[in-house]
VOKOL-221574 format. One record per atom (N, C-alpha, C, O, CB): x, y, z. Coordinates in steps of 0.2 Angstrom, whole numbers, padded with zeros to 4 digits, always signed. Glycine has a CB too. Layout:
// VOKOL-221574
XYZ
...
//
This chain:
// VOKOL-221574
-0146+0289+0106
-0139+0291+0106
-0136+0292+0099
-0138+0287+0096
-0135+0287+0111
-0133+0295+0097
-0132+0297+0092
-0124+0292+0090
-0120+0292+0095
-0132+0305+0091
-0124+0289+0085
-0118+0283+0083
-0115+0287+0078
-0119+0290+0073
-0121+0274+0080
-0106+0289+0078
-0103+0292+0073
-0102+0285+0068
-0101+0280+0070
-0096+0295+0075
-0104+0287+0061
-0103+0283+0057
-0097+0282+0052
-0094+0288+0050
-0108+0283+0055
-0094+0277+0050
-0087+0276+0047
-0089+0280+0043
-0094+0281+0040
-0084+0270+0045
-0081+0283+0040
-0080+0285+0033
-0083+0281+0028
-0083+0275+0029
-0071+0285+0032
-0087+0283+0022
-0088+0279+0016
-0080+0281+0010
-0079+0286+0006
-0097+0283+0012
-0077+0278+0011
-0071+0277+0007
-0075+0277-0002
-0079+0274-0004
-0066+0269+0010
-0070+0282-0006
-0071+0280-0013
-0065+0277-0018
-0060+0280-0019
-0075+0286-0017
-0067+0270-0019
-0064+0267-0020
-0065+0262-0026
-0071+0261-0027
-0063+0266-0016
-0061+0259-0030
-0063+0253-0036
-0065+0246-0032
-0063+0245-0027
-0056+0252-0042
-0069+0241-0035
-0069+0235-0034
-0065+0231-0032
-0067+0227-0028
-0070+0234-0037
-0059+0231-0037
-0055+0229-0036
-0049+0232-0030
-0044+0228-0028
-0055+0228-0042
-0048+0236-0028
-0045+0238-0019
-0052+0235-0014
-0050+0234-0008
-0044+0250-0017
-0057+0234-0016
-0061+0231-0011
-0058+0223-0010
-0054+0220-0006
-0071+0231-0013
-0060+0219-0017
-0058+0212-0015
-0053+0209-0015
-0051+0203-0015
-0061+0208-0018
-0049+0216-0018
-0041+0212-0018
-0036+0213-0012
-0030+0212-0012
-0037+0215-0026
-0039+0215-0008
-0037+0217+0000
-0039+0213+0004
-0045+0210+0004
-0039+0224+0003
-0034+0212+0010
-0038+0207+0017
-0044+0212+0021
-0045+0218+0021
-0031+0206+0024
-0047+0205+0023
-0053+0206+0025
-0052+0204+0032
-0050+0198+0034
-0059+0202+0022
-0053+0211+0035
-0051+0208+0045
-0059+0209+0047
-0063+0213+0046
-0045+0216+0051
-0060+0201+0051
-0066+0201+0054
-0064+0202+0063
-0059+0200+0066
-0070+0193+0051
-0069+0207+0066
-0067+0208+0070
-0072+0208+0077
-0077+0212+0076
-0063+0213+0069
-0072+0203+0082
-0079+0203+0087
-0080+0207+0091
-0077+0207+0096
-0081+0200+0091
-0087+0210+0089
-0090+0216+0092
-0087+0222+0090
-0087+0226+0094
-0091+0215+0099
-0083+0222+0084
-0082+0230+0082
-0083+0229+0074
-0084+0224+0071
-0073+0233+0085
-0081+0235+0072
-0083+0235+0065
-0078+0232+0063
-0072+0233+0065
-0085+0241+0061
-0080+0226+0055
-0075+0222+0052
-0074+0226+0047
-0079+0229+0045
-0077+0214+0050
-0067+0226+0042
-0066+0230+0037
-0061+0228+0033
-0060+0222+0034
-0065+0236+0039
-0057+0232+0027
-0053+0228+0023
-0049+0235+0024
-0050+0241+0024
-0057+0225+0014
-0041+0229+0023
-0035+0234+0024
-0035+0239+0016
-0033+0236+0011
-0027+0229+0024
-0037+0244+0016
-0033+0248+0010
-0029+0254+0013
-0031+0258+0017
-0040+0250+0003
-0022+0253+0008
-0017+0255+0009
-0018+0259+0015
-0020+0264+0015
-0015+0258+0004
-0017+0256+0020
-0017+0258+0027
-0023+0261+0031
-0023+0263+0037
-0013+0262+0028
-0030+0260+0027
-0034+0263+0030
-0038+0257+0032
-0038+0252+0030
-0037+0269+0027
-0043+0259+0037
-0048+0251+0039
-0054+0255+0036
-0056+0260+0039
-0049+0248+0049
-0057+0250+0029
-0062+0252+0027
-0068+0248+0026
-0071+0245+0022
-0060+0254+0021
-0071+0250+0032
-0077+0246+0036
-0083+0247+0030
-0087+0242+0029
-0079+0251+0046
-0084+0254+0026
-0089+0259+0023
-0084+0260+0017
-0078+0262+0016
-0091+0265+0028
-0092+0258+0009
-0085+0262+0002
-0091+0264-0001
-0097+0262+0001
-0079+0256-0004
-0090+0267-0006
-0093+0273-0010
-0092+0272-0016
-0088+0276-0018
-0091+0280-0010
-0094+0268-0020
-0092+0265-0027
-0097+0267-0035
-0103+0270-0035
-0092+0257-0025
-0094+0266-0040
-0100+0267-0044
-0100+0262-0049
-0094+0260-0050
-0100+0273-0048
-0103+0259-0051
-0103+0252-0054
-0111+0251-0059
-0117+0253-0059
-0102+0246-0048
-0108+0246-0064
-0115+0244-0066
-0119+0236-0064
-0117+0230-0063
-0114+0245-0075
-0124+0238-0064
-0127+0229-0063
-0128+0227-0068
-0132+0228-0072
-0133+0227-0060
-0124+0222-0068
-0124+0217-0071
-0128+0210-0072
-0129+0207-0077
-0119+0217-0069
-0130+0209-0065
-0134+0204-0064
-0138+0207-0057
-0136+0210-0052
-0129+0196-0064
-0145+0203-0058
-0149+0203-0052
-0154+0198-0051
-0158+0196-0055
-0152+0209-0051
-0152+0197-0042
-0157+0189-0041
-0161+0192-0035
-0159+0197-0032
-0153+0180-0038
-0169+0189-0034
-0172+0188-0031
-0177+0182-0025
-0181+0178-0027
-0172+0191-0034
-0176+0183-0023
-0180+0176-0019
-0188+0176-0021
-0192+0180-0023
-0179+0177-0009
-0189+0169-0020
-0199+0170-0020
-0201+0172-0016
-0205+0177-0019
-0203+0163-0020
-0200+0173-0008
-0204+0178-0005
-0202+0185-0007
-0207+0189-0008
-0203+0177+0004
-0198+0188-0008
-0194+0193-0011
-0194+0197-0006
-0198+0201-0006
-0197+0196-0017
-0190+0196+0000
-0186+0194+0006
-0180+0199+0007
-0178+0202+0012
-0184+0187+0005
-0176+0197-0001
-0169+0196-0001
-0168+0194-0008
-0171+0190-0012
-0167+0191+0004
-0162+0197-0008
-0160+0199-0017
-0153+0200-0017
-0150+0202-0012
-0163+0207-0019
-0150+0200-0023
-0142+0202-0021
-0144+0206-0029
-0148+0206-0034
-0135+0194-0019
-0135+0208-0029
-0133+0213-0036
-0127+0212-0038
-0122+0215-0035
-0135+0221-0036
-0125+0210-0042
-0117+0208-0046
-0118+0214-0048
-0123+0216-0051
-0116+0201-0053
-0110+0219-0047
-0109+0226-0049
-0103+0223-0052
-0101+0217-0050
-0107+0234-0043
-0100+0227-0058
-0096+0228-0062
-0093+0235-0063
-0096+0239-0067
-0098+0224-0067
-0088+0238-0059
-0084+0245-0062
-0078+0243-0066
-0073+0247-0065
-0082+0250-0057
-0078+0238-0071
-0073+0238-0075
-0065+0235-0071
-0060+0232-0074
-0072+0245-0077
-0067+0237-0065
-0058+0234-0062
-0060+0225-0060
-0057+0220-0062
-0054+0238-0052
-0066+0226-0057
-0069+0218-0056
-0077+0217-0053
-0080+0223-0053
-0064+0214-0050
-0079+0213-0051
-0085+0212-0049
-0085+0211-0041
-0080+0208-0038
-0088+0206-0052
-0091+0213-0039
-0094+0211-0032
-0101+0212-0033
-0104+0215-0036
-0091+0214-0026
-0101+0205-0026
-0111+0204-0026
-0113+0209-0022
-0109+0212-0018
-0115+0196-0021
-0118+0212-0022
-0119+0216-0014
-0127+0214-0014
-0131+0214-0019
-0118+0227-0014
-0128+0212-0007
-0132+0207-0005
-0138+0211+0001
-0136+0215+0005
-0127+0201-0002
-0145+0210+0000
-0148+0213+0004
-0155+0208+0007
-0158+0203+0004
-0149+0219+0000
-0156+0212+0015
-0161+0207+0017
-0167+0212+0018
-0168+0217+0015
-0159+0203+0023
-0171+0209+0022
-0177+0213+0024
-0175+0220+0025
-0178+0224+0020
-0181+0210+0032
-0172+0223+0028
-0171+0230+0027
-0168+0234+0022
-0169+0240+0021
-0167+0232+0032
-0163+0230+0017
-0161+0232+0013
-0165+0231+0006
-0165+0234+0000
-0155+0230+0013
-0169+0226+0007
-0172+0224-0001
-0176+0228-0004
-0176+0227-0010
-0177+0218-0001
-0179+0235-0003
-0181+0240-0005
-0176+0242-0009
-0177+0242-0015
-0184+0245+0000
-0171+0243-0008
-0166+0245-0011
-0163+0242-0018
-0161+0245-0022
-0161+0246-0006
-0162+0237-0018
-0163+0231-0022
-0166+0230-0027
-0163+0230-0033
-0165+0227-0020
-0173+0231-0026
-0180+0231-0029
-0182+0236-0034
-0185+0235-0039
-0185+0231-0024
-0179+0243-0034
-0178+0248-0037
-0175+0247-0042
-0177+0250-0047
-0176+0251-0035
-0171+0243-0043
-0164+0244-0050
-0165+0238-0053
-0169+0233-0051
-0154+0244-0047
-0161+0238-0060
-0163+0233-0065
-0156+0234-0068
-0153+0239-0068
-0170+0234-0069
-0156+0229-0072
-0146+0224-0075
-0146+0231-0079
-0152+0234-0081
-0147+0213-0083
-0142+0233-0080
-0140+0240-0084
-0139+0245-0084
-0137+0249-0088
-0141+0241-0086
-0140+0245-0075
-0141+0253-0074
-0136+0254-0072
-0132+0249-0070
-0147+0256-0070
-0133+0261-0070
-0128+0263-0069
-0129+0269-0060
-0133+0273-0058
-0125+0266-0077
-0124+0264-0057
-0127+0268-0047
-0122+0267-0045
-0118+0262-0046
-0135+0264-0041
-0123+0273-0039
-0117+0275-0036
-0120+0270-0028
-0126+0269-0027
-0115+0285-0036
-0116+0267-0024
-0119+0262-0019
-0114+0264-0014
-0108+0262-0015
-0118+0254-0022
-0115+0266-0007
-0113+0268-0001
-0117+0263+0004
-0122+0263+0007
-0115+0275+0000
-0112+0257+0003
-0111+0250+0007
-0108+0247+0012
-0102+0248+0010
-0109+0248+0004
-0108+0243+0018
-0102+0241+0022
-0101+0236+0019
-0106+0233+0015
-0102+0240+0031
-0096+0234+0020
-0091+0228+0018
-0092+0223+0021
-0091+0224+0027
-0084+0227+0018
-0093+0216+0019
-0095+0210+0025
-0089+0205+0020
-0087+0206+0015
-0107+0206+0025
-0089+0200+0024
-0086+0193+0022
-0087+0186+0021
-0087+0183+0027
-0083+0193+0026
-0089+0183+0016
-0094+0176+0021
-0090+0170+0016
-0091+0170+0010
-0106+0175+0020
-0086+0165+0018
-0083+0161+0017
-0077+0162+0013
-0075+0158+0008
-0087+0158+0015
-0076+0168+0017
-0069+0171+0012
-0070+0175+0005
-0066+0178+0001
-0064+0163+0009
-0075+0175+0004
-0079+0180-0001
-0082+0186+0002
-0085+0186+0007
-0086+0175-0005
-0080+0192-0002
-0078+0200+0000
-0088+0200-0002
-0092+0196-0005
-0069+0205-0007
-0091+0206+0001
-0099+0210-0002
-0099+0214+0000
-0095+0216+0004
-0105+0207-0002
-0106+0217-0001
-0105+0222+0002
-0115+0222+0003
-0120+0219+0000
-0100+0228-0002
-0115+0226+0009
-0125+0228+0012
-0125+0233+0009
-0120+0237+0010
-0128+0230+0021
-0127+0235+0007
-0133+0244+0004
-0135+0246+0010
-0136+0242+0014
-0142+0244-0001
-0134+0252+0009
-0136+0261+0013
-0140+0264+0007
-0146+0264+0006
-0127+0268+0016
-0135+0266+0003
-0139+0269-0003
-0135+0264-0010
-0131+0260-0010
-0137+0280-0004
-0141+0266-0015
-0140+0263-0021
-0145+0270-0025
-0152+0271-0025
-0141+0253-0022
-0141+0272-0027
-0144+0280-0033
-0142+0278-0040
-0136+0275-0041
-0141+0289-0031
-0145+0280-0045
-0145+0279-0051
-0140+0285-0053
-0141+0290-0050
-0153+0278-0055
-0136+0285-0057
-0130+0290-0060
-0131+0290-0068
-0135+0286-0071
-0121+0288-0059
-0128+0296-0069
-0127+0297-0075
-0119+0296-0079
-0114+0298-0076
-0130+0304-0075
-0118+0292-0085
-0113+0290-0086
-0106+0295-0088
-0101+0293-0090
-0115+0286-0090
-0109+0303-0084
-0104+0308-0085
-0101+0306-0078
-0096+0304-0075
-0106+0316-0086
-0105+0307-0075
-0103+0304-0068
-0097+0298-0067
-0091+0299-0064
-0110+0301-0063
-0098+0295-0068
-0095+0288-0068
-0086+0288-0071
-0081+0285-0068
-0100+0285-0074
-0088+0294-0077
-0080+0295-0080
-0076+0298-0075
-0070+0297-0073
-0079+0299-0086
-0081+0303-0073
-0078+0308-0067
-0075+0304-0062
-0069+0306-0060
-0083+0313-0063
-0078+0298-0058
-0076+0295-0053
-0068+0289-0054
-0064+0287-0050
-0083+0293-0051
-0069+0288-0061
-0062+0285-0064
-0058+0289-0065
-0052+0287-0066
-0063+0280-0071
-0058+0295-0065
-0052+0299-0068
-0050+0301-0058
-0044+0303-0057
-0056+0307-0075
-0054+0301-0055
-0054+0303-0048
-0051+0298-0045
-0045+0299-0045
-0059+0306-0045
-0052+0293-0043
-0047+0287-0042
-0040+0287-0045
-0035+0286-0042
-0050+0281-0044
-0041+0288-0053
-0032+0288-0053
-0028+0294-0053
-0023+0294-0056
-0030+0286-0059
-0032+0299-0050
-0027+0305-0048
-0027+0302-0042
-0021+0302-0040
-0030+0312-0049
-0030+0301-0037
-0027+0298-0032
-0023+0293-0031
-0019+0293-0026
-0031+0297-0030
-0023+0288-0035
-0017+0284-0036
-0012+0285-0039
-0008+0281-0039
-0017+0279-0038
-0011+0292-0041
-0006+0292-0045
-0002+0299-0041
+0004+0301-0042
-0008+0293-0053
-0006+0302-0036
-0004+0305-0030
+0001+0301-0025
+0007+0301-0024
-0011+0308-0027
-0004+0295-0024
-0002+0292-0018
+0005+0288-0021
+0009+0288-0017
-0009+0287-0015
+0005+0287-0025
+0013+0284-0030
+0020+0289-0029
+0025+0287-0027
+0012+0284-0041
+0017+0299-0031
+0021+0302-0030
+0025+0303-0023
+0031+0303-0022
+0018+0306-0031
+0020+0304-0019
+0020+0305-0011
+0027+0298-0009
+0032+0299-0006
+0010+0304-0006
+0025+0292-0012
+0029+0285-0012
+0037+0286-0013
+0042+0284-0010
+0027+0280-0017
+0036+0289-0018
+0043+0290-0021
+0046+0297-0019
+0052+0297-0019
+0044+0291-0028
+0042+0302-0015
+0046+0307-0014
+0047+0305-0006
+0050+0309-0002
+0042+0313-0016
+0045+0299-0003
+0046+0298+0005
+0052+0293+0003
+0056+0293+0008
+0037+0294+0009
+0054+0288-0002
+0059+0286-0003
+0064+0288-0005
+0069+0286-0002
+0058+0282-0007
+0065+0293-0008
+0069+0299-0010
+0072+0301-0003
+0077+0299-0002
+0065+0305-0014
+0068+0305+0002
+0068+0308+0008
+0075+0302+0012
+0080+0302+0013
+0059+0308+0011
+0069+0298+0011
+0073+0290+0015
+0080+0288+0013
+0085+0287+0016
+0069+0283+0012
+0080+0289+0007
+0088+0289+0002
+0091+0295+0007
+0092+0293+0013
+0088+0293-0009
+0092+0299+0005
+0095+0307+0008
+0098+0307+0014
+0104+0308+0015
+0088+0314+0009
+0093+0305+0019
+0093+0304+0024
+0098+0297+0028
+0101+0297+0033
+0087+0305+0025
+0098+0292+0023
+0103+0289+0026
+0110+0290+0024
+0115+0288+0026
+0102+0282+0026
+0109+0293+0018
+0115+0295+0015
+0119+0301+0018
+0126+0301+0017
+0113+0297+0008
+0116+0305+0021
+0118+0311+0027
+0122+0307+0033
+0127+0308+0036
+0111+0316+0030
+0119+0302+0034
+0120+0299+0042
+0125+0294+0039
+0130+0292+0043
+0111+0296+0047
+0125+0291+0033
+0133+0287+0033
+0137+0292+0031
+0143+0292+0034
+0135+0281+0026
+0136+0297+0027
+0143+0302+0027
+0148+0305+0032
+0154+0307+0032
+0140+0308+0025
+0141+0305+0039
+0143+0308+0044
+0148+0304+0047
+0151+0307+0052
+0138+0310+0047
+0151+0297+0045
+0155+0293+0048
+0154+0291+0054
+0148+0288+0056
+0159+0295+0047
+0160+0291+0061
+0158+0289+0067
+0155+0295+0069
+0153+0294+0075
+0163+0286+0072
+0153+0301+0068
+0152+0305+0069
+0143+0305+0069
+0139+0309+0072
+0156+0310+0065
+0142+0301+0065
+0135+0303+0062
+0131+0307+0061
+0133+0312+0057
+0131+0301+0064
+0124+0308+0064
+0121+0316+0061
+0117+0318+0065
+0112+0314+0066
+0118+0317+0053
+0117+0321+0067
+0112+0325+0073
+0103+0324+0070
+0102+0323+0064
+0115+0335+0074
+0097+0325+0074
+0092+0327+0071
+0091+0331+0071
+0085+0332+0073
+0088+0325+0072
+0094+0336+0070
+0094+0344+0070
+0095+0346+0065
+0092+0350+0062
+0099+0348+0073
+0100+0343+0061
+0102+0341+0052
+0099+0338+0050
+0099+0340+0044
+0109+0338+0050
+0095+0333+0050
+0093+0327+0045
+0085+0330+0045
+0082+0327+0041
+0094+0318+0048
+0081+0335+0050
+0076+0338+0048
+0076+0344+0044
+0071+0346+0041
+0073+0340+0053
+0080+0347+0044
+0084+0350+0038
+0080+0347+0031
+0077+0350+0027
+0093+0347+0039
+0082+0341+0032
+0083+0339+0025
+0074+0339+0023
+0071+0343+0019
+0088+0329+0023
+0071+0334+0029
+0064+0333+0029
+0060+0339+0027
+0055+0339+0022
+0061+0331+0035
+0062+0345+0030
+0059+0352+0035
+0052+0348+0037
+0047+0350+0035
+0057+0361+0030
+0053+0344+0042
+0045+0341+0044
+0048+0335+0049
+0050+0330+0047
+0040+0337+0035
+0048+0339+0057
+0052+0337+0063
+0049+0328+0061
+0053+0323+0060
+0050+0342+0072
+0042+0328+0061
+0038+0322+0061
+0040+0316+0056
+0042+0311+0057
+0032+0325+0060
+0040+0322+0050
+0041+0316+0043
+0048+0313+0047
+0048+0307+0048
+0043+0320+0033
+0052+0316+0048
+0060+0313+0047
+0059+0308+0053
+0063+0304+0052
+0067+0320+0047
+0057+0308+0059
+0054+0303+0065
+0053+0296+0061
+0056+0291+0061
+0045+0307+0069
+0048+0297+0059
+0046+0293+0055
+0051+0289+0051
+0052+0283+0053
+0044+0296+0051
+0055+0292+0046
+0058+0289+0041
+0065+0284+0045
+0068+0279+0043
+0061+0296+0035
+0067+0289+0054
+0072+0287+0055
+0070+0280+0059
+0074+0276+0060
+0076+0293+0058
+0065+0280+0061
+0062+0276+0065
+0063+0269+0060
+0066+0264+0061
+0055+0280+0067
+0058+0270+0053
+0059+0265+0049
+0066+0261+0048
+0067+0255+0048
+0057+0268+0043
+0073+0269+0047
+0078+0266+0044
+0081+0261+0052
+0084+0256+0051
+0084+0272+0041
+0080+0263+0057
+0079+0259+0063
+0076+0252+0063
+0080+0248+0066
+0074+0262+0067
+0072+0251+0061
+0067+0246+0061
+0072+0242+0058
+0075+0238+0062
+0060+0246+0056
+0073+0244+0052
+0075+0239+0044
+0084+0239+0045
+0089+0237+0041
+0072+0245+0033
+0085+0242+0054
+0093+0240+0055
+0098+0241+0051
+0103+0237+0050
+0094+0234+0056
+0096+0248+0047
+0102+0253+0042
+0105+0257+0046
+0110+0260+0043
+0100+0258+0036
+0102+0260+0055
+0104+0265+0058
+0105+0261+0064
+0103+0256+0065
+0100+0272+0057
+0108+0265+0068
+0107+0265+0076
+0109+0272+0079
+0114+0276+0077
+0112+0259+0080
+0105+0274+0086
+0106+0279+0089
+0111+0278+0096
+0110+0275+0101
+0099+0280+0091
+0115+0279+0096
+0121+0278+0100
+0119+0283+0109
+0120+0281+0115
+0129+0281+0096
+0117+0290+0104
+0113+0290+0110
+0107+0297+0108
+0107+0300+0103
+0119+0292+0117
+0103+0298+0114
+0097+0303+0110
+0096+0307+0106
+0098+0313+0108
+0095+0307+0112
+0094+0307+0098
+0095+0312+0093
+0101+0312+0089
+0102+0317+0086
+0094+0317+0095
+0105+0306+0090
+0112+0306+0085
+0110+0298+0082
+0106+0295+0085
+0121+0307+0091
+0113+0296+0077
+0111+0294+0071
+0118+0292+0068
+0122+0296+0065
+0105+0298+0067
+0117+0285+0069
+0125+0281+0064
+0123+0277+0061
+0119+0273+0063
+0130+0276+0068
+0126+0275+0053
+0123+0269+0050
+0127+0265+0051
+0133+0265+0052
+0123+0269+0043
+0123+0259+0052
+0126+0253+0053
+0132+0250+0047
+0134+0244+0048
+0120+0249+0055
//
Protein backbone atom coordinates (compact mmCIF):
# COMPACT_ATOMS: atom_id res chain seq x y z
CA UNK A 1 0.00 0.00 0.00
CA UNK A 2 1.43 3.00 -0.93
CA UNK A 3 2.00 5.71 2.31
CA UNK A 4 1.73 9.55 1.31
CA UNK A 5 4.70 11.04 2.70
CA UNK A 6 5.02 14.47 4.63
CA UNK A 7 6.10 17.55 3.06
CA UNK A 8 10.16 17.94 3.52
CA UNK A 9 9.92 21.66 4.67
CA UNK A 10 13.14 23.87 3.84
CA UNK A 11 14.10 25.47 6.57
CA UNK A 12 17.19 26.87 8.95
CA UNK A 13 18.33 25.02 12.14
CA UNK A 14 17.49 27.27 14.02
CA UNK A 15 13.19 27.36 13.10
CA UNK A 16 13.86 23.52 13.79
CA UNK A 17 15.06 23.87 17.58
CA UNK A 18 13.83 26.93 18.39
CA UNK A 19 10.05 25.80 17.94
CA UNK A 20 7.80 23.38 20.00
CA UNK A 21 8.10 19.91 19.65
CA UNK A 22 4.62 18.16 19.58
CA UNK A 23 4.95 14.50 20.40
CA UNK A 24 2.02 12.81 19.30
CA UNK A 25 0.67 8.71 19.76
CA UNK A 26 0.55 6.79 16.92
CA UNK A 27 0.67 9.70 14.44
CA UNK A 28 3.50 11.64 13.12
CA UNK A 29 5.35 14.00 15.91
CA UNK A 30 6.45 17.43 14.45
CA UNK A 31 7.62 20.94 15.38
CA UNK A 32 5.27 24.09 15.17
CA UNK A 33 6.81 26.37 12.39
CA UNK A 34 4.95 29.29 11.76
CA UNK A 35 1.83 27.37 11.60
CA UNK A 36 2.80 24.51 9.79
CA UNK A 37 3.30 20.86 11.40
CA UNK A 38 6.83 19.98 10.25
CA UNK A 39 7.02 16.27 10.80
CA UNK A 40 9.95 16.31 7.54
CA UNK A 41 12.88 19.27 6.72
CA UNK A 42 15.30 19.78 4.01
CA UNK A 43 18.20 21.56 5.27
CA UNK A 44 21.85 22.32 4.31
CA UNK A 45 24.49 22.37 6.71
CA UNK A 46 28.00 21.55 7.42
CA UNK A 47 29.39 18.71 9.72
CA UNK A 48 30.87 19.70 12.10
CA UNK A 49 31.43 16.77 14.24
CA UNK A 50 30.95 12.91 13.82
CA UNK A 51 30.63 9.90 16.24
CA UNK A 52 30.58 6.39 15.76
CA UNK A 53 29.97 3.36 17.85
CA UNK A 54 32.43 0.21 18.09
CA UNK A 55 30.07 -2.17 16.48
CA UNK A 56 29.42 0.64 13.97
CA UNK A 57 25.70 0.14 14.45
CA UNK A 58 25.05 3.72 14.91
CA UNK A 59 26.46 7.10 14.48
CA UNK A 60 25.25 10.51 14.89
CA UNK A 61 26.35 14.06 13.04
CA UNK A 62 26.57 17.58 14.67
CA UNK A 63 25.30 19.98 11.51
CA UNK A 64 25.96 23.51 11.72
CA UNK A 65 24.14 26.12 9.02
CA UNK A 66 25.29 29.12 10.79
CA UNK A 67 21.84 29.87 12.59
CA UNK A 68 22.67 26.85 15.03
CA UNK A 69 23.40 23.27 15.57
CA UNK A 70 21.66 19.96 15.60
CA UNK A 71 22.63 16.18 16.05
CA UNK A 72 21.10 14.02 13.43
CA UNK A 73 21.30 10.55 14.64
CA UNK A 74 21.30 7.21 12.88
CA UNK A 75 20.72 3.46 13.47
CA UNK A 76 20.98 0.18 11.67
CA UNK A 77 19.01 1.54 8.75
CA UNK A 78 20.35 4.81 8.66
CA UNK A 79 24.16 4.22 9.39
CA UNK A 80 25.06 3.76 5.77
CA UNK A 81 24.22 7.16 5.43
CA UNK A 82 26.35 8.37 8.13
CA UNK A 83 29.23 6.32 7.17
CA UNK A 84 29.68 8.16 3.93
CA UNK A 85 30.44 11.67 5.14
CA UNK A 86 33.27 13.17 7.03
CA UNK A 87 33.71 16.74 9.55
CA UNK A 88 33.66 19.29 6.70
CA UNK A 89 31.76 18.46 4.29
CA UNK A 90 29.03 20.44 3.17
CA UNK A 91 25.13 18.20 2.59
CA UNK A 92 21.90 18.90 1.94
CA UNK A 93 19.87 16.29 4.61
CA UNK A 94 16.07 15.32 4.12
CA UNK A 95 15.26 14.28 7.69
CA UNK A 96 12.17 13.61 10.20
CA UNK A 97 12.31 15.42 13.33
CA UNK A 98 12.45 13.32 16.56
CA UNK A 99 12.54 14.55 20.27
CA UNK A 100 14.38 12.78 23.20
CA UNK A 101 14.65 14.46 26.51
CA UNK A 102 13.45 17.68 25.37
CA UNK A 103 16.42 17.76 22.83
CA UNK A 104 15.15 18.50 19.09
CA UNK A 105 17.25 15.80 16.02
CA UNK A 106 16.75 14.65 13.39
CA UNK A 107 16.90 10.63 11.32
CA UNK A 108 18.34 10.73 7.73
CA UNK A 109 16.39 9.78 4.48
CA UNK A 110 19.04 11.37 2.37
CA UNK A 111 22.30 13.11 3.22
CA UNK A 112 24.06 14.34 -0.36
CA UNK A 113 27.19 16.15 -0.53
CA UNK A 114 26.61 20.04 -2.06
CA UNK A 115 28.48 22.40 -3.49
CA UNK A 116 29.10 25.63 -1.53
CA UNK A 117 27.08 27.65 -4.46
CA UNK A 118 24.35 25.75 -3.46
CA UNK A 119 24.40 26.49 -0.06
CA UNK A 120 24.36 30.44 -0.64
CA UNK A 121 21.42 29.87 -2.84
CA UNK A 122 19.63 28.18 -0.08
CA UNK A 123 20.38 31.22 2.54
CA UNK A 124 19.36 33.85 0.21
CA UNK A 125 16.07 31.54 -0.35
CA UNK A 126 15.03 31.31 3.25
CA UNK A 127 15.35 34.97 3.62
CA UNK A 128 13.24 35.77 0.83
CA UNK A 129 10.89 33.81 2.36
CA UNK A 130 11.08 35.37 5.55
CA UNK A 131 11.04 38.52 4.38
CA UNK A 132 7.86 37.58 2.18
CA UNK A 133 6.21 36.04 5.03
CA UNK A 134 6.93 39.67 7.29
CA UNK A 135 5.25 41.44 4.15
CA UNK A 136 2.14 39.35 3.83
CA UNK A 137 2.17 40.25 8.12
CA UNK A 138 2.00 43.65 7.75
CA UNK A 139 -0.12 43.83 4.90
CA UNK A 140 -2.80 41.51 6.82
CA UNK A 141 -2.31 44.10 9.81
CA UNK A 142 -2.85 46.96 7.69
CA UNK A 143 -6.01 45.12 6.22
CA UNK A 144 -6.96 44.53 9.98
CA UNK A 145 -6.35 48.41 10.77
CA UNK A 146 -8.80 49.41 7.70
CA UNK A 147 -11.27 47.25 8.51
CA UNK A 148 -11.99 48.08 12.11
CA UNK A 149 -11.62 51.55 11.30
CA UNK A 150 -14.60 51.26 8.64
CA UNK A 151 -16.72 49.37 11.16
CA UNK A 152 -16.06 52.17 14.07
CA UNK A 153 -16.79 54.87 11.57
CA UNK A 154 -19.82 53.28 10.74
CA UNK A 155 -21.09 54.15 14.31
CA UNK A 156 -24.43 52.33 15.58
CA UNK A 157 -24.91 51.78 12.19
CA UNK A 158 -21.75 49.66 11.66
CA UNK A 159 -20.75 48.10 8.44
CA UNK A 160 -22.18 45.50 6.41
CA UNK A 161 -19.87 42.58 4.94
CA UNK A 162 -20.58 43.72 1.69
CA UNK A 163 -18.45 46.87 2.34
CA UNK A 164 -15.70 45.61 4.52
CA UNK A 165 -14.90 42.87 1.41
CA UNK A 166 -14.61 45.80 -0.43
CA UNK A 167 -11.79 46.81 1.35
CA UNK A 168 -10.14 42.97 1.45
CA UNK A 169 -11.49 42.17 -2.33
CA UNK A 170 -11.03 38.59 -0.78
CA UNK A 171 -14.69 37.41 0.71
CA UNK A 172 -12.44 34.80 2.71
CA UNK A 173 -9.38 37.05 3.75
CA UNK A 174 -11.88 39.56 5.36
CA UNK A 175 -13.87 36.17 7.29
CA UNK A 176 -10.89 35.83 8.64
CA UNK A 177 -9.69 39.12 9.78
CA UNK A 178 -13.38 39.80 11.14
CA UNK A 179 -13.48 36.66 12.86
CA UNK A 180 -9.99 37.57 14.61
CA UNK A 181 -11.35 41.17 15.43
CA UNK A 182 -14.23 38.91 17.05
CA UNK A 183 -11.96 36.82 18.96
CA UNK A 184 -9.72 39.83 20.46
CA UNK A 185 -13.54 41.49 21.33
CA UNK A 186 -12.97 44.90 19.04
CA UNK A 187 -16.26 43.95 17.13
CA UNK A 188 -19.58 42.26 17.57
CA UNK A 189 -22.19 41.06 15.18
CA UNK A 190 -25.57 42.23 16.33
CA UNK A 191 -26.89 40.39 13.66
CA UNK A 192 -25.70 38.29 10.32
CA UNK A 193 -23.10 40.10 8.30
CA UNK A 194 -23.37 43.47 10.21
CA UNK A 195 -20.38 44.43 12.30
CA UNK A 196 -20.19 47.02 15.35
CA UNK A 197 -17.08 48.05 17.29
CA UNK A 198 -17.29 47.55 20.55
Amino acid sequence: MFTKRHTAYKLSIKDIVSNEFVAKEGESSYVLVNGNQVSRVRLMATIVNKFMNDERKSGSLILDDGTEVISLRGWENEFHLIDKTAIGQLVEVIARVRSYNDQTYLIPEVIKKVEPDWFVLRKLELRIDKEIKKEEAKKEDNLKDMIFEKIKAGGNNGAAMDELAKICKDKGACKEILKELLEEDMIFEPRAGKYKAL
